[in-house]
mmCIF file as Biopython writes it, N, C-alpha, C and O atoms, coordinates in Angstrom:
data_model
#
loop_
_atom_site.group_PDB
_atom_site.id
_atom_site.type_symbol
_atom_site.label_atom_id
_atom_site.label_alt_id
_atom_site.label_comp_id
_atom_site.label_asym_id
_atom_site.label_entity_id
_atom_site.label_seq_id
_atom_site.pdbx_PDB_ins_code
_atom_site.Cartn_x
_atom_site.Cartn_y
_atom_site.Cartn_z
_atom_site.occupancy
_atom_site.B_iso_or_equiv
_atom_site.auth_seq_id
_atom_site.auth_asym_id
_atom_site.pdbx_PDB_model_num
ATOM 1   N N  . UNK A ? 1  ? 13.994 9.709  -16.179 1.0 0.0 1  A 1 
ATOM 2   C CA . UNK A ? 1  ? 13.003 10.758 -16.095 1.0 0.0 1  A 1 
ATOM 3   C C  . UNK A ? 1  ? 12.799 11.329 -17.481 1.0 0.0 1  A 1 
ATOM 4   O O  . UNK A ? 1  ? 13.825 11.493 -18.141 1.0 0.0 1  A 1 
ATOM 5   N N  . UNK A ? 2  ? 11.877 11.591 -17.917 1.0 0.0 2  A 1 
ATOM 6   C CA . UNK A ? 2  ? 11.085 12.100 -18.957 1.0 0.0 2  A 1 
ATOM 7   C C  . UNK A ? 2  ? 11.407 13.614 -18.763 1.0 0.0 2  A 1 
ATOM 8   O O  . UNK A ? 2  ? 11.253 14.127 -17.655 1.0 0.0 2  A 1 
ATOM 9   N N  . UNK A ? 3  ? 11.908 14.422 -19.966 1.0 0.0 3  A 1 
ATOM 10  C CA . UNK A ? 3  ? 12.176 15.756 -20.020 1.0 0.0 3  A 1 
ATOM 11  C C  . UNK A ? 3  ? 10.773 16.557 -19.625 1.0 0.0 3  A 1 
ATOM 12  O O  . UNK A ? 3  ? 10.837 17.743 -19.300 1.0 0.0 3  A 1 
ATOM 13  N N  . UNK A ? 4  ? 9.712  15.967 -19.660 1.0 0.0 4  A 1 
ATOM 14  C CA . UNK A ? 4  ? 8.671  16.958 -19.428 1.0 0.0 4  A 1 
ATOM 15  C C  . UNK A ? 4  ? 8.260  16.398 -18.519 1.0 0.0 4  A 1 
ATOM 16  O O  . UNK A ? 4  ? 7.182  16.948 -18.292 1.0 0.0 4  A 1 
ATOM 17  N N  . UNK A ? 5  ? 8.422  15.564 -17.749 1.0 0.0 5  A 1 
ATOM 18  C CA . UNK A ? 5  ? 8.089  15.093 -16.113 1.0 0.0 5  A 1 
ATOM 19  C C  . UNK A ? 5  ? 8.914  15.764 -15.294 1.0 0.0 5  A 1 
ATOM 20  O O  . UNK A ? 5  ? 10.145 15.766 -15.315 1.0 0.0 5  A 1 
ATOM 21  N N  . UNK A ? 6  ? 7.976  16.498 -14.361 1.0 0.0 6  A 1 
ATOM 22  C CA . UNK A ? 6  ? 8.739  17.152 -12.916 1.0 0.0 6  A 1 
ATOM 23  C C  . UNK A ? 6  ? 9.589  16.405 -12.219 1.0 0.0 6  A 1 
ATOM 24  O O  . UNK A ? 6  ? 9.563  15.175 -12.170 1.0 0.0 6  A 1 
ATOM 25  N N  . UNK A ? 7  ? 10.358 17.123 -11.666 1.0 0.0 7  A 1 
ATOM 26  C CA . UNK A ? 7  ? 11.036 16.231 -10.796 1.0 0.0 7  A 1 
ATOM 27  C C  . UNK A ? 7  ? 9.817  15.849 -9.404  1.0 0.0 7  A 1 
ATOM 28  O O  . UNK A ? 7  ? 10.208 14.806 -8.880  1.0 0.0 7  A 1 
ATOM 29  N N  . UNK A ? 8  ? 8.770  16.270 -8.832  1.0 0.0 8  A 1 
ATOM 30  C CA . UNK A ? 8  ? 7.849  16.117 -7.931  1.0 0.0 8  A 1 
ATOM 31  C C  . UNK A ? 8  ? 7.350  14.838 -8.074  1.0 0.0 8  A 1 
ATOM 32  O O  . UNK A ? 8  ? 7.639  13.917 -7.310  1.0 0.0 8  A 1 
ATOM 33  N N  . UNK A ? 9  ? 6.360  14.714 -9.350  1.0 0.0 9  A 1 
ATOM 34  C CA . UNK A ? 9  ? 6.062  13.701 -10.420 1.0 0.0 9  A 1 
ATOM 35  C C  . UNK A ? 9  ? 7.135  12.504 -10.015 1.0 0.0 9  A 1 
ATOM 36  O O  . UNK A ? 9  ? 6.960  11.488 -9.342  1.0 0.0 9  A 1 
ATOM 37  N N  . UNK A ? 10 ? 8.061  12.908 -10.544 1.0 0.0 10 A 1 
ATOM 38  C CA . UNK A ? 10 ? 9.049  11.343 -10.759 1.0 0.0 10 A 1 
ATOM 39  C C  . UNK A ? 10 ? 9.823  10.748 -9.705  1.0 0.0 10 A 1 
ATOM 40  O O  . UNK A ? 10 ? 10.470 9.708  -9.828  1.0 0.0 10 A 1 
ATOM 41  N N  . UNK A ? 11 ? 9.706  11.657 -8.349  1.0 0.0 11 A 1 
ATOM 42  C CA . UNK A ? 11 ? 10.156 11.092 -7.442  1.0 0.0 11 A 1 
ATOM 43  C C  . UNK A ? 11 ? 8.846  10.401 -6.130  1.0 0.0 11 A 1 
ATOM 44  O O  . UNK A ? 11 ? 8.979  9.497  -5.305  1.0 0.0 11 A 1 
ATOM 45  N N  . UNK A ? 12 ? 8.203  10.886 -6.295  1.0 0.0 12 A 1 
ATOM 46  C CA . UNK A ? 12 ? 6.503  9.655  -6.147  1.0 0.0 12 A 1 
ATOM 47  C C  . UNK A ? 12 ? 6.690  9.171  -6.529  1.0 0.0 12 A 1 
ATOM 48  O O  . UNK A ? 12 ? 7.111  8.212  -5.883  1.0 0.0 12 A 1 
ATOM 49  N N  . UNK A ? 13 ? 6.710  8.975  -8.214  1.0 0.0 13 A 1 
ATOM 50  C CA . UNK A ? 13 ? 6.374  7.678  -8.582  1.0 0.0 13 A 1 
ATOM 51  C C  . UNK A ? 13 ? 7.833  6.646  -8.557  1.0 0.0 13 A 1 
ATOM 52  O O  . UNK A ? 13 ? 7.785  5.585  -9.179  1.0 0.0 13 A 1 
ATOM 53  N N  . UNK A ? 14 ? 8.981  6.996  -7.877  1.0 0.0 14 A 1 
ATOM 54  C CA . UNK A ? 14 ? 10.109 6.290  -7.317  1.0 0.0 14 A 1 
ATOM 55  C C  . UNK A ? 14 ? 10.200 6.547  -6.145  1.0 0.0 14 A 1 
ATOM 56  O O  . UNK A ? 14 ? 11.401 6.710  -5.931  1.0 0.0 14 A 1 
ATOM 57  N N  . UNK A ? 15 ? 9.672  6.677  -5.292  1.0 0.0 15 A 1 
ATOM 58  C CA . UNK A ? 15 ? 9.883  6.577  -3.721  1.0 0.0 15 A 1 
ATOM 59  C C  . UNK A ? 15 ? 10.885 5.058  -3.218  1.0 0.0 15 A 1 
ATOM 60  O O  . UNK A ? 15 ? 11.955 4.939  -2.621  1.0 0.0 15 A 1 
ATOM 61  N N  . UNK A ? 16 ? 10.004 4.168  -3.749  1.0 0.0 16 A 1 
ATOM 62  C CA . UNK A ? 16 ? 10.350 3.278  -3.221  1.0 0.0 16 A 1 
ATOM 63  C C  . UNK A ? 16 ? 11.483 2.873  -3.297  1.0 0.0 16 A 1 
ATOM 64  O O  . UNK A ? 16 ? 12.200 2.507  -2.366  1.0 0.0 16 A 1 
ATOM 65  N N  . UNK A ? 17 ? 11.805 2.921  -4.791  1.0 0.0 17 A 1 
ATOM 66  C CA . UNK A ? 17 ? 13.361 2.980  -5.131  1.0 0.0 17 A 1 
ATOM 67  C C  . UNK A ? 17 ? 14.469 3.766  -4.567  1.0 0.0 17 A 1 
ATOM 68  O O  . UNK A ? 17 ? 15.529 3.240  -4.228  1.0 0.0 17 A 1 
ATOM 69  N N  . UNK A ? 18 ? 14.239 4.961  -4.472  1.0 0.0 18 A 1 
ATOM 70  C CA . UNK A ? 18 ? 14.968 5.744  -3.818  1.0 0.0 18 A 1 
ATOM 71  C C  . UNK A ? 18 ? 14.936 5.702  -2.230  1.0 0.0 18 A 1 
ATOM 72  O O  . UNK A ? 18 ? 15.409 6.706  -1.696  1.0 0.0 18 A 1 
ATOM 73  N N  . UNK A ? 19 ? 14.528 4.854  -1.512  1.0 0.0 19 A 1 
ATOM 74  C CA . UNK A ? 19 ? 14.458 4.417  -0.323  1.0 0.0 19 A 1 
ATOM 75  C C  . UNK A ? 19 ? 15.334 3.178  -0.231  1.0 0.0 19 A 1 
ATOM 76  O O  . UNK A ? 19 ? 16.007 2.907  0.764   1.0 0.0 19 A 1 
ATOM 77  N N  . UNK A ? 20 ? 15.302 2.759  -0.865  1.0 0.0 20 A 1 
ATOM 78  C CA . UNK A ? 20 ? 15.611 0.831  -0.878  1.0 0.0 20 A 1 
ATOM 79  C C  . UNK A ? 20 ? 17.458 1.419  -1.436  1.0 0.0 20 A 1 
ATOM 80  O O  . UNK A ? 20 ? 18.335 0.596  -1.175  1.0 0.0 20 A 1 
ATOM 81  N N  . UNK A ? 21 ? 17.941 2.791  -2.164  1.0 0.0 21 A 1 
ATOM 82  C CA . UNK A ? 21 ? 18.986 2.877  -2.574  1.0 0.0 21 A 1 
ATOM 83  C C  . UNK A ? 21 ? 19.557 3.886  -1.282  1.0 0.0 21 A 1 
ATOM 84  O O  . UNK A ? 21 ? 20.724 4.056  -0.928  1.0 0.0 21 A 1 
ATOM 85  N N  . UNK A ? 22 ? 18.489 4.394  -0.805  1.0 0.0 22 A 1 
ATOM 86  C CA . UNK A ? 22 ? 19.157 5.146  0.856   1.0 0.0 22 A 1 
ATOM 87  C C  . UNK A ? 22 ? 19.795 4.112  1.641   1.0 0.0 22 A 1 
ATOM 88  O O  . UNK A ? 22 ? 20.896 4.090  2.191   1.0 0.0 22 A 1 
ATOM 89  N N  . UNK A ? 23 ? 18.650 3.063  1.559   1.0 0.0 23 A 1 
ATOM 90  C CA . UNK A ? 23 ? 19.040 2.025  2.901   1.0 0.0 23 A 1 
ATOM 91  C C  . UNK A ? 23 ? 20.091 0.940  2.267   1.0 0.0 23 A 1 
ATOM 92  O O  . UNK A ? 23 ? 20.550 0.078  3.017   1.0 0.0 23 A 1 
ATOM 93  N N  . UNK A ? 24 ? 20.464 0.980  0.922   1.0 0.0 24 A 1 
ATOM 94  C CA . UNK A ? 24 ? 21.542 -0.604 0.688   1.0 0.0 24 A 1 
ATOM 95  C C  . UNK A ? 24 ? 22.848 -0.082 -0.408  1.0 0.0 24 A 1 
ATOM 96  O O  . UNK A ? 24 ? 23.798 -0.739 -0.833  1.0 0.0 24 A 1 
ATOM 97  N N  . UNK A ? 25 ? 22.542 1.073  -0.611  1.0 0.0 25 A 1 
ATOM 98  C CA . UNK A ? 25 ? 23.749 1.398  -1.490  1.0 0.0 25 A 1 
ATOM 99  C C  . UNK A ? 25 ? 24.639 1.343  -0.461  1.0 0.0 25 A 1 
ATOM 100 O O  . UNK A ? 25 ? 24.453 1.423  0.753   1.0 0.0 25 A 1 
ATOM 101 N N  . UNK A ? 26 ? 26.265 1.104  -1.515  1.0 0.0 26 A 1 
ATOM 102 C CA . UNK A ? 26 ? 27.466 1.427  -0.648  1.0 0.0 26 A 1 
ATOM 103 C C  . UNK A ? 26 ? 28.410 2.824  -0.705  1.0 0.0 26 A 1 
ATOM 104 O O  . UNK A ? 26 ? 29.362 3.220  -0.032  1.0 0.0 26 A 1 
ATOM 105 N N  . UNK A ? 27 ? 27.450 3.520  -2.172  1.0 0.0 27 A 1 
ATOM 106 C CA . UNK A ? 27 ? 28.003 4.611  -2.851  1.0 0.0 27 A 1 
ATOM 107 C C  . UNK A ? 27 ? 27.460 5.563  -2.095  1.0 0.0 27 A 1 
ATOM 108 O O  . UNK A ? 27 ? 26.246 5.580  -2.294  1.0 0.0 27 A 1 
ATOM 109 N N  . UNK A ? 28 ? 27.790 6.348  -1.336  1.0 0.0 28 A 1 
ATOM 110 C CA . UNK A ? 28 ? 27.727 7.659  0.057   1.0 0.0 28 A 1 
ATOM 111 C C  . UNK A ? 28 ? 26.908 8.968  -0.877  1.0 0.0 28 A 1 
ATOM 112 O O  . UNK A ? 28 ? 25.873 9.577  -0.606  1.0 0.0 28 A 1 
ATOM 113 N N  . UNK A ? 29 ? 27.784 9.086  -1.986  1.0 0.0 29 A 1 
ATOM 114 C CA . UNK A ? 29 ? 27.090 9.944  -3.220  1.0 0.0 29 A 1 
ATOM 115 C C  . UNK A ? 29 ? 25.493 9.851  -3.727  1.0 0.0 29 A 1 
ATOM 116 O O  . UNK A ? 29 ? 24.599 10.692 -3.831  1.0 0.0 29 A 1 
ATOM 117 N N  . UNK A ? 30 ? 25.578 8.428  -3.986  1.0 0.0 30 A 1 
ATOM 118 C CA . UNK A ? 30 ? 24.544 8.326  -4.596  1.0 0.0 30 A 1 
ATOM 119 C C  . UNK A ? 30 ? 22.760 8.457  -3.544  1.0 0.0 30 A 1 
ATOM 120 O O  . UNK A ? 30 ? 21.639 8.959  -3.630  1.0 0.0 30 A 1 
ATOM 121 N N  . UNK A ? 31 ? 23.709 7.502  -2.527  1.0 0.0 31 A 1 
ATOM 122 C CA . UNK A ? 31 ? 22.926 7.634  -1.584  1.0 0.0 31 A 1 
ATOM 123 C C  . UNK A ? 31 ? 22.546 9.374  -1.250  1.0 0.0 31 A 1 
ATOM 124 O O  . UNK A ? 31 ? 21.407 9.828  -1.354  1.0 0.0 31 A 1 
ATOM 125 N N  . UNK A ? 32 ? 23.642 10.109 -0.876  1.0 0.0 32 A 1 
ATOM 126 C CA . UNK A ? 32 ? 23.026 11.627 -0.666  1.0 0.0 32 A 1 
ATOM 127 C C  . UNK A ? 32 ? 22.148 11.884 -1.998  1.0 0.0 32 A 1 
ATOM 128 O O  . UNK A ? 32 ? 21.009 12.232 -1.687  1.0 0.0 32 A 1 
ATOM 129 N N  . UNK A ? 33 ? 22.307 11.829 -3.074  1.0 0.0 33 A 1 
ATOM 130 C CA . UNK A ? 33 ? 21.420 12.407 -3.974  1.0 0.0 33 A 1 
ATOM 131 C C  . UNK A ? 33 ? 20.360 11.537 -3.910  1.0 0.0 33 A 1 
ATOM 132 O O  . UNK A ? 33 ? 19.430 12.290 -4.200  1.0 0.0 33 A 1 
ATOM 133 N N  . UNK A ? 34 ? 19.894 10.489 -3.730  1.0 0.0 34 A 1 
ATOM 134 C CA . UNK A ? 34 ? 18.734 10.181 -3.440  1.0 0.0 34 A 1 
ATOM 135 C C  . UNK A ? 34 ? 17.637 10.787 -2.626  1.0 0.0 34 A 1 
ATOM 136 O O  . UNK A ? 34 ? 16.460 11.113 -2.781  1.0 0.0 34 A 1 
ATOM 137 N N  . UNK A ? 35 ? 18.939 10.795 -1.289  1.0 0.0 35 A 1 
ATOM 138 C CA . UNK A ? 35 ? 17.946 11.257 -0.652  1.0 0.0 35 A 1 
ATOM 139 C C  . UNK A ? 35 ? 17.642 13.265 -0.216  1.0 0.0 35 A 1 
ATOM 140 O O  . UNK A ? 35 ? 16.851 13.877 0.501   1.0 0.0 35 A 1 
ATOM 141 N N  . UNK A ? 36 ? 18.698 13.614 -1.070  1.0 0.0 36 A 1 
ATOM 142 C CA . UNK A ? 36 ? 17.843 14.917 -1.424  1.0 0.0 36 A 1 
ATOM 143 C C  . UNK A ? 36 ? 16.926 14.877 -2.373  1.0 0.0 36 A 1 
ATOM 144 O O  . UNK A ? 36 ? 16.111 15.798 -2.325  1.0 0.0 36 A 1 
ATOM 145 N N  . UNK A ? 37 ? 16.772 13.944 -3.397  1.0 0.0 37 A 1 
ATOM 146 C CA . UNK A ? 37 ? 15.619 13.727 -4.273  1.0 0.0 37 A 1 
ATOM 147 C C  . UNK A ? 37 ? 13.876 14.023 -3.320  1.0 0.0 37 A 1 
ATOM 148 O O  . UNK A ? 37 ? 12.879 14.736 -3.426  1.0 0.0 37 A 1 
ATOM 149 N N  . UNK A ? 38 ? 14.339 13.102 -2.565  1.0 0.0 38 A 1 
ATOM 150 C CA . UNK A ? 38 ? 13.176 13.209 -1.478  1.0 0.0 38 A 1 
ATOM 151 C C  . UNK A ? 38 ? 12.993 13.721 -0.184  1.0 0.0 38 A 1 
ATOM 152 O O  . UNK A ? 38 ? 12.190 13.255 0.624   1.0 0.0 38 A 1 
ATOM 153 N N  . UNK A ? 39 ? 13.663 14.587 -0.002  1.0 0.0 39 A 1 
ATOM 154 C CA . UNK A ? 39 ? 14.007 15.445 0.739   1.0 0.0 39 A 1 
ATOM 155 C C  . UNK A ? 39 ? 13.266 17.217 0.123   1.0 0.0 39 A 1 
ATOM 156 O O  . UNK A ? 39 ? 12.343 17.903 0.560   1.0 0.0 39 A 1 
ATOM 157 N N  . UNK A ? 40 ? 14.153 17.385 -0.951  1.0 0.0 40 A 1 
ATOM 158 C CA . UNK A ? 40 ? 13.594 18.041 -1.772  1.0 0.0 40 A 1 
ATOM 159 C C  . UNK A ? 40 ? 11.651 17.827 -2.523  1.0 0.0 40 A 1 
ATOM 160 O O  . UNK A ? 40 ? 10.535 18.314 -2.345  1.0 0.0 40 A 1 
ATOM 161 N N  . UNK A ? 41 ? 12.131 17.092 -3.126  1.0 0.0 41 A 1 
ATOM 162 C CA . UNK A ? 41 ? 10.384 17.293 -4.119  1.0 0.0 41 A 1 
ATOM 163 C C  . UNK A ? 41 ? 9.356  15.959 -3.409  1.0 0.0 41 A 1 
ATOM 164 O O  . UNK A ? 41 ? 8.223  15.658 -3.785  1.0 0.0 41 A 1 
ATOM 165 N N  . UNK A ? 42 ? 10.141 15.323 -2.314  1.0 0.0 42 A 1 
ATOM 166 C CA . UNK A ? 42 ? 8.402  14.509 -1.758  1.0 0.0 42 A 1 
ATOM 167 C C  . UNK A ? 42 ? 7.922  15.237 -0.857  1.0 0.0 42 A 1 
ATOM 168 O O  . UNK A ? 42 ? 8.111  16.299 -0.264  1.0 0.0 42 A 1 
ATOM 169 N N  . UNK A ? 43 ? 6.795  13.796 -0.956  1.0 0.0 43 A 1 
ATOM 170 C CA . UNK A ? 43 ? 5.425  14.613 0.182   1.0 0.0 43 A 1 
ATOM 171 C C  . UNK A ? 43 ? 6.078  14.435 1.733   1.0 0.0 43 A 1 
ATOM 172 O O  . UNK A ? 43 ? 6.734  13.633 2.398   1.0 0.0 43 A 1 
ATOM 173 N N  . UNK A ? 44 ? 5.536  15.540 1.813   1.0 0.0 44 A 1 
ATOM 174 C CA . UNK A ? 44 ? 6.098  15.482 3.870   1.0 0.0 44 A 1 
ATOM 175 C C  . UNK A ? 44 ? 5.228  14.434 4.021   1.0 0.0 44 A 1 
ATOM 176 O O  . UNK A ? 44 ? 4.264  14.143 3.313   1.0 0.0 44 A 1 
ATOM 177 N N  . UNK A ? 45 ? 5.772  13.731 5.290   1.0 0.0 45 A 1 
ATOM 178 C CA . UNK A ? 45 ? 4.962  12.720 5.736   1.0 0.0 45 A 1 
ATOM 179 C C  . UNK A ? 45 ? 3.803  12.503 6.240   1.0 0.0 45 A 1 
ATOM 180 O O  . UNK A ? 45 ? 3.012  12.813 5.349   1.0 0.0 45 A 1 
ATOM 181 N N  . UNK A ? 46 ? 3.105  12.078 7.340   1.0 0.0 46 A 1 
ATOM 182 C CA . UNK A ? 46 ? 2.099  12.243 8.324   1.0 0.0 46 A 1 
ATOM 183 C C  . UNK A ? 46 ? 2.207  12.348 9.626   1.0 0.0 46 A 1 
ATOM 184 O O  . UNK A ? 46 ? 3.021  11.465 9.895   1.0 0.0 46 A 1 
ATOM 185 N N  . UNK A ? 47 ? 1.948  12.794 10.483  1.0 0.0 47 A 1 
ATOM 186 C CA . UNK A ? 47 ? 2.510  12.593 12.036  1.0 0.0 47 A 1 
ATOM 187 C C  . UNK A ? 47 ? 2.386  11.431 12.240  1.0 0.0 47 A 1 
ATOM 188 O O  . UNK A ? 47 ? 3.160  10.922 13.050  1.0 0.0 47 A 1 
ATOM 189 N N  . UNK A ? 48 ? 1.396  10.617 11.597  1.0 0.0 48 A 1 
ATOM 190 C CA . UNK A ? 48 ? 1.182  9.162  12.428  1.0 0.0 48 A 1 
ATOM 191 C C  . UNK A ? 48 ? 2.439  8.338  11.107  1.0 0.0 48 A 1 
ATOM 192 O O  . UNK A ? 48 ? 3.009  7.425  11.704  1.0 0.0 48 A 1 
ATOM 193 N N  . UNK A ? 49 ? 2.771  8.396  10.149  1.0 0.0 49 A 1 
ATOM 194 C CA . UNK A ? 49 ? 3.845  7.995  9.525   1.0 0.0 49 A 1 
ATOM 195 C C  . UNK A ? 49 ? 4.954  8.311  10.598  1.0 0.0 49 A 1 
ATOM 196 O O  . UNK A ? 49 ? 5.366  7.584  11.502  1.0 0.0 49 A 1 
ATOM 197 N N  . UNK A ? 50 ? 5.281  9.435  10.296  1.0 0.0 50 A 1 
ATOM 198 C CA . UNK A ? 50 ? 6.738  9.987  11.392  1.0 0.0 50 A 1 
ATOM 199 C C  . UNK A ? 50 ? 6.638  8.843  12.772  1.0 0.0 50 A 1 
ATOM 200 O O  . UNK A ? 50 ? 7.518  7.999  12.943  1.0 0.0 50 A 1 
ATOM 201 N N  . UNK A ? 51 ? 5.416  8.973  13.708  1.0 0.0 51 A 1 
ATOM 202 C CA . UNK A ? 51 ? 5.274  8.129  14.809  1.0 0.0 51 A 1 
ATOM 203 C C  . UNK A ? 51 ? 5.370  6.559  14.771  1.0 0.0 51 A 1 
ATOM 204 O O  . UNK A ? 51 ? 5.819  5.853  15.673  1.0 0.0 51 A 1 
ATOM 205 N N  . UNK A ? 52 ? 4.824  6.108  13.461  1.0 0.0 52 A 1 
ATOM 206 C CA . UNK A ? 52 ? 5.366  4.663  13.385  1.0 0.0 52 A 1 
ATOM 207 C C  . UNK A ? 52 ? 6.445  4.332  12.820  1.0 0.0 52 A 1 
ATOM 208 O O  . UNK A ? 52 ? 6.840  3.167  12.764  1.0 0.0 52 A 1 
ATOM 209 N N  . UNK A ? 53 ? 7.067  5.356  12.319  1.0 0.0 53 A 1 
ATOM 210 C CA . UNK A ? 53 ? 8.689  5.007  11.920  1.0 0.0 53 A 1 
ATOM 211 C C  . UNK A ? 53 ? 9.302  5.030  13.219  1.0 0.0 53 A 1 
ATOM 212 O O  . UNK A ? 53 ? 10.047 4.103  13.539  1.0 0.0 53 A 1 
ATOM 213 N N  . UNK A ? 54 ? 9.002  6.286  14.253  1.0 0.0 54 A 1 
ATOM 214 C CA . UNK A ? 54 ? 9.719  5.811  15.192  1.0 0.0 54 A 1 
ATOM 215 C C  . UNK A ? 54 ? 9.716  4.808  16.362  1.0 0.0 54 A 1 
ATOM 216 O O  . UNK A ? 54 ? 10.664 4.653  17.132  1.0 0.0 54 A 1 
ATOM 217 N N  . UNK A ? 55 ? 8.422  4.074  16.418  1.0 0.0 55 A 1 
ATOM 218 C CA . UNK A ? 55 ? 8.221  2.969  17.196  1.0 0.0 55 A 1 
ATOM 219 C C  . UNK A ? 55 ? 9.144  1.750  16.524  1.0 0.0 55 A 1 
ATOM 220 O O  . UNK A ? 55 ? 10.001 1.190  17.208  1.0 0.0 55 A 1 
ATOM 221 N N  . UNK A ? 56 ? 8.874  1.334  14.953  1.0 0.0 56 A 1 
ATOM 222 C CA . UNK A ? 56 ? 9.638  0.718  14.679  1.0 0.0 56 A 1 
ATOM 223 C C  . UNK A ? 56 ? 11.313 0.262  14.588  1.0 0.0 56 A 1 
ATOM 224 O O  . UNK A ? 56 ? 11.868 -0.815 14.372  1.0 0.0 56 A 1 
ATOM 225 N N  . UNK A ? 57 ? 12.015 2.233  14.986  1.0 0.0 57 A 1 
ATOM 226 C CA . UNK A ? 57 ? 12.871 2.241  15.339  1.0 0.0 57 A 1 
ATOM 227 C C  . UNK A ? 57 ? 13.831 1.993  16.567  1.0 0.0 57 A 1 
ATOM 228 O O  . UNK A ? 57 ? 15.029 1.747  16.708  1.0 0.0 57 A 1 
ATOM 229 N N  . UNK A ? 58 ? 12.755 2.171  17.375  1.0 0.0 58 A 1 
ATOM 230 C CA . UNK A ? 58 ? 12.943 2.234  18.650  1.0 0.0 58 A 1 
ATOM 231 C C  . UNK A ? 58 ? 13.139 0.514  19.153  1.0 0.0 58 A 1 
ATOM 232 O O  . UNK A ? 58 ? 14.097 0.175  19.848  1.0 0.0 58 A 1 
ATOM 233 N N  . UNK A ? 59 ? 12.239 -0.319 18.752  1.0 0.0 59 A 1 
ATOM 234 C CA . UNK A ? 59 ? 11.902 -1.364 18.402  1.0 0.0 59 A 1 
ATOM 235 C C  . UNK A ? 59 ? 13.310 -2.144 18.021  1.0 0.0 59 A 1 
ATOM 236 O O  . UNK A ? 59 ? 13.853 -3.128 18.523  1.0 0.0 59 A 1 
ATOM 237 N N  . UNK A ? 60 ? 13.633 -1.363 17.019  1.0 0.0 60 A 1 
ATOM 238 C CA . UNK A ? 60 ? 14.948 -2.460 16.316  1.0 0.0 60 A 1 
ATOM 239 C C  . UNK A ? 60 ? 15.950 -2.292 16.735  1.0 0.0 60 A 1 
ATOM 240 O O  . UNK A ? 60 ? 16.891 -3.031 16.447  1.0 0.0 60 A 1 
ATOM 241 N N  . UNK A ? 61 ? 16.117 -0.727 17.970  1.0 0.0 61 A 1 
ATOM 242 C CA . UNK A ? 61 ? 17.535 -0.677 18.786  1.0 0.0 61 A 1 
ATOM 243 C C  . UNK A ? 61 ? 17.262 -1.411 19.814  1.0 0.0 61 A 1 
ATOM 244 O O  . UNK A ? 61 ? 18.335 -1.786 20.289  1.0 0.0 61 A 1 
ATOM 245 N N  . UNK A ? 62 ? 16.110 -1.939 20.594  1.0 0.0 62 A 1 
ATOM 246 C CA . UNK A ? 62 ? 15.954 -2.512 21.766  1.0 0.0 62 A 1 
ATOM 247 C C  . UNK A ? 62 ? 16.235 -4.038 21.227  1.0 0.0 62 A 1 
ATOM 248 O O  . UNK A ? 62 ? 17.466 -4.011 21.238  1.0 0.0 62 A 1 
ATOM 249 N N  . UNK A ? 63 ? 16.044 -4.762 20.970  1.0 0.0 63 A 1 
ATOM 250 C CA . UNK A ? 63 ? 16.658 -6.105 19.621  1.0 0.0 63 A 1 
ATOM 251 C C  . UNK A ? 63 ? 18.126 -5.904 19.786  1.0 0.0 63 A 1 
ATOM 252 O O  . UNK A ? 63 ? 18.912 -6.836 19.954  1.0 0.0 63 A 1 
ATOM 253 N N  . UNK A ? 64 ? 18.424 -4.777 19.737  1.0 0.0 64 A 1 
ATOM 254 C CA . UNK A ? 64 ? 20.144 -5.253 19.271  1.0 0.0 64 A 1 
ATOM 255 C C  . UNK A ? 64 ? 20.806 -4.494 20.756  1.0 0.0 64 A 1 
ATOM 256 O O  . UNK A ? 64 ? 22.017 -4.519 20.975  1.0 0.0 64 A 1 
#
């Protein structure tokens, strides 16, 4: 991160990263600070985001 880039700023433009390190890290730490990264300074979602995360979820417990 760039000293004069927000933290708001720099965690948009790493979402993805910081998702992909929620879901495969093994470090419990790192993982929590990620995801207060985006917890904290991202965009709330959409209802229809929220709703297809949870179909997809729902989805991948009925599979297993």
């Amino acid at each position: 991160m760039k000293p004069s880039q927000d933290p708001q700023t720099y965690v948009n433009d790493n979402e993805e990263t910081l998702v992909r390190i929620i879901k495969h890290s093994s470090n419990t730490f790192v993982r929590a600070l990620a995801l207060a990264a985006l917890v904290e300074y991202g965009d709330d979602p959409t209802t229809e985001a929220v709703t297809e995360d949870l179909k997809h979820f729902e989805e991948s417990r009925e599979e297993n």
